[in-house]
DOFIVEX-860125 format. One record per residue (C-alpha): residue number from 1; residue in one letter; x, y, z. Coordinates in Angstrom, 1 decimal. Example, Ala and Ser with C-alpha at 12.3 -4.5 7.8 and 13.67 -1.06 7.14 Angstrom:
BEGIN
@resi: 1, resn: A, c1: 12.3, c2: -4.5, c3: 7.8
@resi: 2, resn: S, c1: 13.7, c2: -1.1, c3: 7.1
//
This chain:
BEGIN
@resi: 1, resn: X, c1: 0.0, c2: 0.0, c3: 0.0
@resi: 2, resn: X, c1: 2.7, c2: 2.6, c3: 0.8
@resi: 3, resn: X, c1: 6.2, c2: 2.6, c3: 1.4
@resi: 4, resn: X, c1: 7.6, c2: 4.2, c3: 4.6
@resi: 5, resn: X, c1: 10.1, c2: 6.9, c3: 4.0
@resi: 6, resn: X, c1: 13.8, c2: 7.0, c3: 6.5
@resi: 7, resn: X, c1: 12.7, c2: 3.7, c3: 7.9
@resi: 8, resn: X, c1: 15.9, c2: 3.0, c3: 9.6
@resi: 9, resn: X, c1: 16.7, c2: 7.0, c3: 10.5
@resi: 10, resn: X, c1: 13.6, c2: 7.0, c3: 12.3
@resi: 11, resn: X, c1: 14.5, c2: 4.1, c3: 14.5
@resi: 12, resn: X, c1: 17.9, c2: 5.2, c3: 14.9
@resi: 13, resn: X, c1: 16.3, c2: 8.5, c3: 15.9
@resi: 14, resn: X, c1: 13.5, c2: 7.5, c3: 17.8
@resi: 15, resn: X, c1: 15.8, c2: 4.6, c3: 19.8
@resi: 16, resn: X, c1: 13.1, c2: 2.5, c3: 21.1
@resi: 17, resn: X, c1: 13.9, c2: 0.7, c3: 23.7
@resi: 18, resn: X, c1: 12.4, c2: -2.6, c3: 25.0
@resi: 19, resn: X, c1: 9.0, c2: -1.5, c3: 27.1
@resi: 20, resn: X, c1: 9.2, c2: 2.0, c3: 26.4
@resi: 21, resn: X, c1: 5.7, c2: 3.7, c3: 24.6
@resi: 22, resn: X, c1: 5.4, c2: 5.5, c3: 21.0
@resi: 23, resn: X, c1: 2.8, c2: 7.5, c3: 19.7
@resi: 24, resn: X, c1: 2.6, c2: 7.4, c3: 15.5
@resi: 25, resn: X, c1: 0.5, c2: 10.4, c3: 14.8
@resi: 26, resn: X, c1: 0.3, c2: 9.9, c3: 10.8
@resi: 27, resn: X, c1: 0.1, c2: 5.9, c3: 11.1
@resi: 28, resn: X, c1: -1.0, c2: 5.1, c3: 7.7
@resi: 29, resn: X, c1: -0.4, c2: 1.7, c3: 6.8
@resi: 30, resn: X, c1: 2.0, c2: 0.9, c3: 9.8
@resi: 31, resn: X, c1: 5.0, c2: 0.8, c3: 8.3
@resi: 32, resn: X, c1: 6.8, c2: 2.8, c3: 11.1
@resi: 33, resn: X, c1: 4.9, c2: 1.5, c3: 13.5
@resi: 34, resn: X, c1: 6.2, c2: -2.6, c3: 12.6
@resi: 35, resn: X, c1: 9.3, c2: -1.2, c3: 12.6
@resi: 36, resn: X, c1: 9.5, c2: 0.2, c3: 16.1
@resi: 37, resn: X, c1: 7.7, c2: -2.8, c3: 17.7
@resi: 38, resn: X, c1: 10.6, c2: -4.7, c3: 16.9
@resi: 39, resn: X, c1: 12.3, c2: -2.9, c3: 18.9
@resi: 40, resn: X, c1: 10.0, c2: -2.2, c3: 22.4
@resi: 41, resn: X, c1: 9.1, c2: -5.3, c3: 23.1
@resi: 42, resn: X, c1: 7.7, c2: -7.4, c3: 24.8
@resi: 43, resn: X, c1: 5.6, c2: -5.0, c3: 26.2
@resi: 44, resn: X, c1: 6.2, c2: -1.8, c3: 24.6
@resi: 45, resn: X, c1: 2.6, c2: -0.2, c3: 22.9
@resi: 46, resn: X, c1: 2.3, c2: 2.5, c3: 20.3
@resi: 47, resn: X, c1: -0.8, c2: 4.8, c3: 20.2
@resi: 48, resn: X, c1: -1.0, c2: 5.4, c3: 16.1
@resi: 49, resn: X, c1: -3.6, c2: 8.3, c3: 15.0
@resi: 50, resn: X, c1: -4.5, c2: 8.1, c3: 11.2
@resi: 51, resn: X, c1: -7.3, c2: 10.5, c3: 10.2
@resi: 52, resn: X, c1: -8.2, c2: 8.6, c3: 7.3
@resi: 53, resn: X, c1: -9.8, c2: 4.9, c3: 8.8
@resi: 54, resn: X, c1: -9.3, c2: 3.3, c3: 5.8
@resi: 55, resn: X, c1: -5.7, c2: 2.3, c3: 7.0
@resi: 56, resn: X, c1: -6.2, c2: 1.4, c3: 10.1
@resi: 57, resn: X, c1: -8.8, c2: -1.0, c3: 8.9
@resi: 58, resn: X, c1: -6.5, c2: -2.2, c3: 7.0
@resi: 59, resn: X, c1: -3.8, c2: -2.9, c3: 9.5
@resi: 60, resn: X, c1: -5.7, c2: -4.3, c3: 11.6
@resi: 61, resn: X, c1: -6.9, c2: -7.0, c3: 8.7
@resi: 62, resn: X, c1: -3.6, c2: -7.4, c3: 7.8
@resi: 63, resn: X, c1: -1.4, c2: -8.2, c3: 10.7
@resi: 64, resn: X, c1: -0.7, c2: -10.7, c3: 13.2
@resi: 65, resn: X, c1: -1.9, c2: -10.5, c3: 17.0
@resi: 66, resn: X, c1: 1.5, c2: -9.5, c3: 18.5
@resi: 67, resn: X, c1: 1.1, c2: -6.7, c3: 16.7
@resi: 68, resn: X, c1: -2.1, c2: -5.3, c3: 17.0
@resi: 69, resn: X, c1: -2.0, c2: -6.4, c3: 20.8
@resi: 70, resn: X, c1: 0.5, c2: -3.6, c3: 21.2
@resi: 71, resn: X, c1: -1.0, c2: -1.1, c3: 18.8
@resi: 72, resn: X, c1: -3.5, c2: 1.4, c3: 20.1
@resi: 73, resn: X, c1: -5.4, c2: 3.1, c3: 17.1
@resi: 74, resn: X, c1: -7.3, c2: 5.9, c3: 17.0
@resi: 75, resn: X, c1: -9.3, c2: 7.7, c3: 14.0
@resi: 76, resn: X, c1: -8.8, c2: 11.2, c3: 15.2
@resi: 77, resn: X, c1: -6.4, c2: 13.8, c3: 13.2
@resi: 78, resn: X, c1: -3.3, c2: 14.3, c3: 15.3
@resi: 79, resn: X, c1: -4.5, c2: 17.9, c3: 15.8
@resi: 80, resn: X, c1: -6.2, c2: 15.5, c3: 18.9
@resi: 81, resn: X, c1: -3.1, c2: 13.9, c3: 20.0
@resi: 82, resn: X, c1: -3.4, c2: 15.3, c3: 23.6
@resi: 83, resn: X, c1: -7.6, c2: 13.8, c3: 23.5
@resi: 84, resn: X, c1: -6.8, c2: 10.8, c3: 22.1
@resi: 85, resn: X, c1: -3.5, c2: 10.5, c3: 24.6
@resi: 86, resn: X, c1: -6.4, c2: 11.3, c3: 27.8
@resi: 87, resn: X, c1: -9.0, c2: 9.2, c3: 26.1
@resi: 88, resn: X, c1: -6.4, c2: 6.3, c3: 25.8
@resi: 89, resn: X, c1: -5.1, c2: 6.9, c3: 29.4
@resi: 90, resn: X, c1: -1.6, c2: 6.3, c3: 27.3
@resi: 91, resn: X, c1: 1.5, c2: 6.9, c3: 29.1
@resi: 92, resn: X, c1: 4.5, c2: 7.2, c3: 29.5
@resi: 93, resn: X, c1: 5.8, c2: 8.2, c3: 26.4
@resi: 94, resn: X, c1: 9.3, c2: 7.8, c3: 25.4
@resi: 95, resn: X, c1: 8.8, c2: 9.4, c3: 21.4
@resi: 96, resn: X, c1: 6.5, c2: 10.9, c3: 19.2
@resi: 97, resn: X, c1: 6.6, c2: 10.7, c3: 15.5
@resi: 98, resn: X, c1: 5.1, c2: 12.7, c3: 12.6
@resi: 99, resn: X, c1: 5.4, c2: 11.6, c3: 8.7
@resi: 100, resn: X, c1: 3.7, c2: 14.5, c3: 6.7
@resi: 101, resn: X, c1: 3.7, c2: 12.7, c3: 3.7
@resi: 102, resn: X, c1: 0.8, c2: 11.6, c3: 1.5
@resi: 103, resn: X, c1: 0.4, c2: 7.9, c3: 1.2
@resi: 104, resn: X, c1: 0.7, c2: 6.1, c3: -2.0
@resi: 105, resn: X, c1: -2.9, c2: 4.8, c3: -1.9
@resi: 106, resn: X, c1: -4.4, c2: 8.2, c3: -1.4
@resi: 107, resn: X, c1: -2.7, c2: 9.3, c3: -5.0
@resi: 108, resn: X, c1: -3.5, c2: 5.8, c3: -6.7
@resi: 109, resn: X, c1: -6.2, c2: 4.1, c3: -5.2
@resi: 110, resn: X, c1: -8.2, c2: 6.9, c3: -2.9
@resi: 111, resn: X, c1: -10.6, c2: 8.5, c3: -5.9
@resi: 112, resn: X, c1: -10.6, c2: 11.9, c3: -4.1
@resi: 113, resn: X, c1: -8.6, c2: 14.0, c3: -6.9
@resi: 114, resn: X, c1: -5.2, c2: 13.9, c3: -5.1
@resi: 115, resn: X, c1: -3.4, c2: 13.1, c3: -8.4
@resi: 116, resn: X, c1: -3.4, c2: 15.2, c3: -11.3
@resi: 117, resn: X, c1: -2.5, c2: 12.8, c3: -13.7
@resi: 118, resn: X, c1: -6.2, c2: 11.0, c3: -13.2
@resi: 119, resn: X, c1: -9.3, c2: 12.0, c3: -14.1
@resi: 120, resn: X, c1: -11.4, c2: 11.9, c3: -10.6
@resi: 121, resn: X, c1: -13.4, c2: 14.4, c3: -9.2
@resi: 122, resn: X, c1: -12.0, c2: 16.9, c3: -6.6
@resi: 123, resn: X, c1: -12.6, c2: 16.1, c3: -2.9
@resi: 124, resn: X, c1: -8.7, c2: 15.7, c3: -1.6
@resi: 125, resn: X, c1: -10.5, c2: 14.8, c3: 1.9
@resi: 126, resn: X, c1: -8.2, c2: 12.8, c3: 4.1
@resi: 127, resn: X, c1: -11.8, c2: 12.5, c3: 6.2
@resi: 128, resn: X, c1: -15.6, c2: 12.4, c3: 5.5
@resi: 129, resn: X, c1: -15.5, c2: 14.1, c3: 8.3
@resi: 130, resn: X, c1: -14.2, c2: 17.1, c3: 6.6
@resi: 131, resn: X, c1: -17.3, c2: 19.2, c3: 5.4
@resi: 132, resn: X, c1: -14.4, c2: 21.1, c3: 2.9
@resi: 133, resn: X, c1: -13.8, c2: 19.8, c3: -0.5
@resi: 134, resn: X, c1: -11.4, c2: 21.1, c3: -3.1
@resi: 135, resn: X, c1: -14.1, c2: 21.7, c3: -5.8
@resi: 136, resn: X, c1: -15.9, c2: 24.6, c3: -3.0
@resi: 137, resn: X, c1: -12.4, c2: 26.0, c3: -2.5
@resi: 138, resn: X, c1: -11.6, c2: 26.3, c3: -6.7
@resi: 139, resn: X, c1: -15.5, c2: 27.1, c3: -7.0
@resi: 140, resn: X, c1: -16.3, c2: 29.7, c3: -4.1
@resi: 141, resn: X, c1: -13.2, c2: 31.2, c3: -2.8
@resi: 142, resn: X, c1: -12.5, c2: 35.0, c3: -3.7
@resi: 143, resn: X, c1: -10.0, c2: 35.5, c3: -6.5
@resi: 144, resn: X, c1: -7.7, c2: 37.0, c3: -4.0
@resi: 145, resn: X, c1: -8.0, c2: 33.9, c3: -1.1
@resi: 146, resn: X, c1: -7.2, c2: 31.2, c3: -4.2
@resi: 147, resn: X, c1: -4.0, c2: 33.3, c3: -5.1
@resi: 148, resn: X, c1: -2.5, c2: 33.6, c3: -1.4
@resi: 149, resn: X, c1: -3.9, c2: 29.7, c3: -1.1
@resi: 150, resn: X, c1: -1.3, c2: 28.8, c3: -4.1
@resi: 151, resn: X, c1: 1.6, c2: 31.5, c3: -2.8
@resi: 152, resn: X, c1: 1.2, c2: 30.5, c3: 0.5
@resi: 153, resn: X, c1: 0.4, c2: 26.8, c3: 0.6
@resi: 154, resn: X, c1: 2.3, c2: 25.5, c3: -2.3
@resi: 155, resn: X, c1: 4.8, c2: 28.3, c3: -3.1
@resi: 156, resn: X, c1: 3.2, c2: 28.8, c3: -6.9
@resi: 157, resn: X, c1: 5.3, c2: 31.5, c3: -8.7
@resi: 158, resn: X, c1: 2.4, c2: 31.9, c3: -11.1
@resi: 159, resn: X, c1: -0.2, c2: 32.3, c3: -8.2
@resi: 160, resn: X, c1: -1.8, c2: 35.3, c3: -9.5
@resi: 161, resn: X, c1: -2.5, c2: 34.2, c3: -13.3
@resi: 162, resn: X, c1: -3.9, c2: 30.7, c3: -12.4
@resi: 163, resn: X, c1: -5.6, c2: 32.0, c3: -9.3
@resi: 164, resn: X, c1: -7.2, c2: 34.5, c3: -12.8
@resi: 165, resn: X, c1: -8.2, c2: 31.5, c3: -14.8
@resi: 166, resn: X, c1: -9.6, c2: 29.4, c3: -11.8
@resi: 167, resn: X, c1: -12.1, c2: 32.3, c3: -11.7
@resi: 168, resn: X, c1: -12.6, c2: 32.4, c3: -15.5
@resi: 169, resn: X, c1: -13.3, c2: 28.9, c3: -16.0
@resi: 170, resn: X, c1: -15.7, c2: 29.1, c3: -13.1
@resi: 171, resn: X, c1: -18.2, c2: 31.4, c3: -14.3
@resi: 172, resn: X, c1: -18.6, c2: 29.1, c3: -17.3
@resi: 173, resn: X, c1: -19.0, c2: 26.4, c3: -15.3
@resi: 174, resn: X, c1: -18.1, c2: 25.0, c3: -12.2
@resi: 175, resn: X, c1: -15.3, c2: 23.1, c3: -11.5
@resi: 176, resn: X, c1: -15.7, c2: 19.5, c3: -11.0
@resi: 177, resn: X, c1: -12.5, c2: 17.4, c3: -12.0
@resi: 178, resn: X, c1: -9.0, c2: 16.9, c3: -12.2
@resi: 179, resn: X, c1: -8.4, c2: 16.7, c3: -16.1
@resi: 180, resn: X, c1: -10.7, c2: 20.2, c3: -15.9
@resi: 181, resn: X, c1: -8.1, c2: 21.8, c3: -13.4
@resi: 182, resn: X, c1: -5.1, c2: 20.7, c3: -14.7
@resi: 183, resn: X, c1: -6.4, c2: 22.1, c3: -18.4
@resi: 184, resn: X, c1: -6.8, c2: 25.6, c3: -16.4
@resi: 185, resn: X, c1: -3.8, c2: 25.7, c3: -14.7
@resi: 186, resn: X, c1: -2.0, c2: 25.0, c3: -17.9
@resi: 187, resn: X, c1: -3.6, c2: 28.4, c3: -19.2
@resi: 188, resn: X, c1: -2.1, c2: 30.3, c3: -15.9
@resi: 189, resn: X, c1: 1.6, c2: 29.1, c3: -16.8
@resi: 190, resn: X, c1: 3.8, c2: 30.3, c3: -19.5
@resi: 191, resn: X, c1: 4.1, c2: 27.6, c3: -22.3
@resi: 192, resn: X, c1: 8.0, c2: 27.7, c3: -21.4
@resi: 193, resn: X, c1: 7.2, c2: 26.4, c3: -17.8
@resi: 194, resn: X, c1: 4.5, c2: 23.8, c3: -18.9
@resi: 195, resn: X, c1: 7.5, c2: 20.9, c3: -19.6
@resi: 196, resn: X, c1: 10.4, c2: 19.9, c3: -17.2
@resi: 197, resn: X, c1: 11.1, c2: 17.5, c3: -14.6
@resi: 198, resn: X, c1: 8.3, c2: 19.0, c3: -11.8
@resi: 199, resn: X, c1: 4.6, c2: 18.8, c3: -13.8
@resi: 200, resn: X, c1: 3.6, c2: 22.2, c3: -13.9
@resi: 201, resn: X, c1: 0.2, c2: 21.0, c3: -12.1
@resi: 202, resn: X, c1: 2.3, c2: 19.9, c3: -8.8
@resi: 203, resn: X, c1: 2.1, c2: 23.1, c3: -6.7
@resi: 204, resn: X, c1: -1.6, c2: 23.9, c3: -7.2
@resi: 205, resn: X, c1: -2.7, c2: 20.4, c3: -6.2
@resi: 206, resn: X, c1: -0.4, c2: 20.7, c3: -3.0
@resi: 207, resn: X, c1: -1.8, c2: 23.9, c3: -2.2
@resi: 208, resn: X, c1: -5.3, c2: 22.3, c3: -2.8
@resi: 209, resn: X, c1: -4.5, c2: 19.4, c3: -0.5
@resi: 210, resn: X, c1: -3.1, c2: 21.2, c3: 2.2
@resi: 211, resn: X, c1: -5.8, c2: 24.1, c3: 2.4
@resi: 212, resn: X, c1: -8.6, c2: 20.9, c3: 2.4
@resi: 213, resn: X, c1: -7.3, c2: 19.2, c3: 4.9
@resi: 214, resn: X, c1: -5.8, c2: 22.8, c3: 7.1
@resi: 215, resn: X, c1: -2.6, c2: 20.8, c3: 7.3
@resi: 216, resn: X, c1: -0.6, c2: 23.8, c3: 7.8
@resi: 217, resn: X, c1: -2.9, c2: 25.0, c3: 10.9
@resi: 218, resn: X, c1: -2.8, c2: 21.0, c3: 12.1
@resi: 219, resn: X, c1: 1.0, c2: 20.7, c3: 12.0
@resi: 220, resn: X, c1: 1.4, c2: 23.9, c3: 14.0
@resi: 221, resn: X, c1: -0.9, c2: 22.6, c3: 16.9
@resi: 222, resn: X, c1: 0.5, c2: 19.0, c3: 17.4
@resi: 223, resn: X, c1: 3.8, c2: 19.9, c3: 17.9
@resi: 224, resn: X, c1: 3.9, c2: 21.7, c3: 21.1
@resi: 225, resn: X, c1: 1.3, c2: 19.4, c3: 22.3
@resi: 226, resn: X, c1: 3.6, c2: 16.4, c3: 21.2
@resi: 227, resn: X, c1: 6.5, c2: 18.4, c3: 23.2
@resi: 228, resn: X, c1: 4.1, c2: 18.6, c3: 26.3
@resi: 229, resn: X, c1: 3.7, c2: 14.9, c3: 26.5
@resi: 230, resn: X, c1: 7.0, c2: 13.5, c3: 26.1
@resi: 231, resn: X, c1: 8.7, c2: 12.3, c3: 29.5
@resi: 232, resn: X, c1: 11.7, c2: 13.6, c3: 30.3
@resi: 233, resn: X, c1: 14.7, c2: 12.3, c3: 27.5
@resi: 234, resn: X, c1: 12.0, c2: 11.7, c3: 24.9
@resi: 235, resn: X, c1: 12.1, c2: 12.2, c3: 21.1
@resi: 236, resn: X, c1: 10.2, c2: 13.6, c3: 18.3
@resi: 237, resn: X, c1: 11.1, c2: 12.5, c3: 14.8
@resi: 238, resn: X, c1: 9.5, c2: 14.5, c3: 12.0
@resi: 239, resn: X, c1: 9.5, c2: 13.5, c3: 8.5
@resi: 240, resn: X, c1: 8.5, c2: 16.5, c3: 6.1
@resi: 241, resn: X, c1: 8.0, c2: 17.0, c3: 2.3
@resi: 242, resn: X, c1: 7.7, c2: 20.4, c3: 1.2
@resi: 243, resn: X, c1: 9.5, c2: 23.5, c3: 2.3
@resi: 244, resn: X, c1: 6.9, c2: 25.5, c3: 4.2
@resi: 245, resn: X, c1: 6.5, c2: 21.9, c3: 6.7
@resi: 246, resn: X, c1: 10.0, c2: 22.0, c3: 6.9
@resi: 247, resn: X, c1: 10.5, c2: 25.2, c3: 8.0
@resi: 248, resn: X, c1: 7.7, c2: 25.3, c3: 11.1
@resi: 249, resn: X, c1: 9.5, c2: 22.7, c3: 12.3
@resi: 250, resn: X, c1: 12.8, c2: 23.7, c3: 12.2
@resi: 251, resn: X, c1: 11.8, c2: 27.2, c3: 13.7
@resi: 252, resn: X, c1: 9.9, c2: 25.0, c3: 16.6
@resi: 253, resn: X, c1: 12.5, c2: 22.6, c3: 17.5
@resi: 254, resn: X, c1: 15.0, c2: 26.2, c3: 17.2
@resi: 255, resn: X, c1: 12.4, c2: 27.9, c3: 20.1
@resi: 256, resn: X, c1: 12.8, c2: 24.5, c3: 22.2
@resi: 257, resn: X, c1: 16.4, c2: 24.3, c3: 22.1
@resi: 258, resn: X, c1: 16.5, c2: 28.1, c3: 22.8
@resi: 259, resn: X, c1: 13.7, c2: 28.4, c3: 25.7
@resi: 260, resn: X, c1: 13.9, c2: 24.9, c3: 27.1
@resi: 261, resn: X, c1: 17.1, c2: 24.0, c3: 26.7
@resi: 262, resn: X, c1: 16.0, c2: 20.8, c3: 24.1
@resi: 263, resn: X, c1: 18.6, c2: 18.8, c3: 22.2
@resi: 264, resn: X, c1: 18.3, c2: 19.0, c3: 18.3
@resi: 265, resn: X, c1: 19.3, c2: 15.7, c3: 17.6
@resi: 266, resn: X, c1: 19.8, c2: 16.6, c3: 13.4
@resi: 267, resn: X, c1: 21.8, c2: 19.7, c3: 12.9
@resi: 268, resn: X, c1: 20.8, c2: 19.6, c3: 8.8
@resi: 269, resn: X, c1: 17.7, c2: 17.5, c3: 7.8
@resi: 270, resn: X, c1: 18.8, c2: 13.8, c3: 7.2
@resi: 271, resn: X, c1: 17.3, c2: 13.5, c3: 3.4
@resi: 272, resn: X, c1: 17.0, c2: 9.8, c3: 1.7
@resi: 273, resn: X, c1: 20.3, c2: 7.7, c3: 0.4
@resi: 274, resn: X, c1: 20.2, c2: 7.3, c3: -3.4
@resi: 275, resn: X, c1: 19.3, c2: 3.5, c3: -3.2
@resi: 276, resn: X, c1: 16.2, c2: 4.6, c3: -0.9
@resi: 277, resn: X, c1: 15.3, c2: 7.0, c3: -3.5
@resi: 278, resn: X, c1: 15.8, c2: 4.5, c3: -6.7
@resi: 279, resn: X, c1: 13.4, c2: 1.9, c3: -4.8
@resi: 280, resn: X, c1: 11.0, c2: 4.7, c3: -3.6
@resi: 281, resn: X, c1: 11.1, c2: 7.9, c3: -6.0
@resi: 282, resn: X, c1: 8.3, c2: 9.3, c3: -3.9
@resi: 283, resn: X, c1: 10.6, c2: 9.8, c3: -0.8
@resi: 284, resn: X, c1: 13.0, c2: 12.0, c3: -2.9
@resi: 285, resn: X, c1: 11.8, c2: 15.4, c3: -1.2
@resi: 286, resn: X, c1: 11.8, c2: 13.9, c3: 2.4
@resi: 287, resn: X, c1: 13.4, c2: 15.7, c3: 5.2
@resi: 288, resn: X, c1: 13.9, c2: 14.2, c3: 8.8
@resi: 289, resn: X, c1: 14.4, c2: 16.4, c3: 11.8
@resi: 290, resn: X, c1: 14.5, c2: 15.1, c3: 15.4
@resi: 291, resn: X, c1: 14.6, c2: 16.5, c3: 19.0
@resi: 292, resn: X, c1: 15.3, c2: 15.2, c3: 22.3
@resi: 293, resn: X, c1: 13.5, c2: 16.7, c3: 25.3
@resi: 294, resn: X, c1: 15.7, c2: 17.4, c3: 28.3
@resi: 295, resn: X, c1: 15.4, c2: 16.0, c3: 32.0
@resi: 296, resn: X, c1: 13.4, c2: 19.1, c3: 33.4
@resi: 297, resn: X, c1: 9.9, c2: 20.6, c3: 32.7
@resi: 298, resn: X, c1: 9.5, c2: 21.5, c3: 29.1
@resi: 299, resn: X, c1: 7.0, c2: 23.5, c3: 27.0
@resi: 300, resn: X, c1: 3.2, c2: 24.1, c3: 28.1
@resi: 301, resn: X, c1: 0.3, c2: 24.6, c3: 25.7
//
């Protein structure tokens, strides 16, 4: 189903050690998760949070009973973590671990528009729960809010002339698929910038997925809550994929090491070897930074 990215730098990060407690905030499929119950058993648990219950139905179909009697899931986003943490009653906790990247399955086999090279229609919803889809963003969202969306979100240097032709090709019609939105945003970008090695569709559909799904607002609220539950000595590993993830969390693990006094355990972001990215192209862009709490009373949200 999906690959996980930096398997090995996030146990070499993380250091699990026999007994001790996890918490996977962006489970998935489990990947991470096996991998670090190899390490804390016999009776180490992990708490994984997936907001999209379609994996954790899966894992729990597909694995053995050592596993899943040490696996704690929850279908919350990890906005929740300190709710789910309370409602669990799980603790101590020795690490906390964040992959912000899109699963294989949501681009291939999901049907909610996540992959511009498909013809679906645009929902990019990790959740049913989520009430937003892309199509009322592209379809109802001032001219103005869709071009700081694509600036913002997804770093689009042609924000302003695609953000135009969203709203041209809306008051024809509204905007219901990918094929439509890939055939407008090829209107908002010069001809010269249409062919090279990132498709010229990429940023728009990031900035899409992450307004849907208020990823940016998420990210900012777990990690201080992750900070506030770690014991004393614990880790948090995050894996990011885009630039403007990468950079809230290297400005929040730069406040902890400057106000609490935490560790940075990765001086540079510890990217993927070339053999990791020849067997898995999709990690390519990924970017590990980790954080060790210290032995005295850390941040409070």
């Amino acid at each position: 189903m999906h690959t996980a990215v930096l398997k090995k730098e996030v146990i070499h990060y993380l250091d699990p050690r026999p007994n001790e407690n996890f918490v996977d905030c962006t489970f998935g499929w489990g990947g991470h998760t096996q991998a670090i119950l190899e390490k804390n058993g016999p009776n180490g648990l992990v708490l994984g949070l997936d907001w999209d219950e379609t994996s954790l139905n899966w894992f729990c179909a597909h694995n053995p009973s050592a596993n899943l009697s040490r696996t704690v899931l929850v279908n919350r986003n990890f906005s929740d973590l300190k709710f789910a943490i309370a409602e669990k009653k799980f603790h101590p906790i020795a690490g906390v671990l964040l992959d912000l990247g899109m699963s294989s399955w949501h681009l291939e086999e999901s049907k909610k528009g996540f992959s511009f090279l498909k013809k679906e229609k645009l929902d990019m919803r990790y959740s049913g729960s989520n009430p937003l889809l892309a199509k009322d963003i592209l379809n109802n969202w001032q001219r103005e809010s869709l071009e700081k969306m694509l600036r913002e979100k997804g770093e689009e240097r042609f924000a302003r002339q695609i953000a135009k032709k969203i709203t041209e090709a809306r008051a024809i019609k509204p905007i219901e698929t990918t094929e439509e939105l890939v055939r407008i945003i090829a209107r908002g970008v010069p001809a010269r910038f249409r062919k090279g090695r990132t498709h010229f569709a990429t940023r728009t559909f990031q900035a899409l997925r992450i307004a849907v799904n208020n990823e940016t607002k998420n990210l900012k609220a777990v990690l201080p809550q992750a900070y506030e539950v770690l014991e004393p000595g614990g880790r948090i590993v995050v894996i990011s994929f885009h630039s403007l993830e990468d950079r809230i969390v290297k400005n929040f693990f730069r406040e902890l090491a400057r106000n609490y006094g935490s560790e940075i355990l990765t001086k540079k972001p510890i990217i993927p070897n070339r053999e990791e990215i020849k067997n898995n192209p999709s990690s390519r862009s990924a970017k590990l930074r980790a954080i060790k709490k210290p032995q005295t009373t850390g941040l409070k949200v």
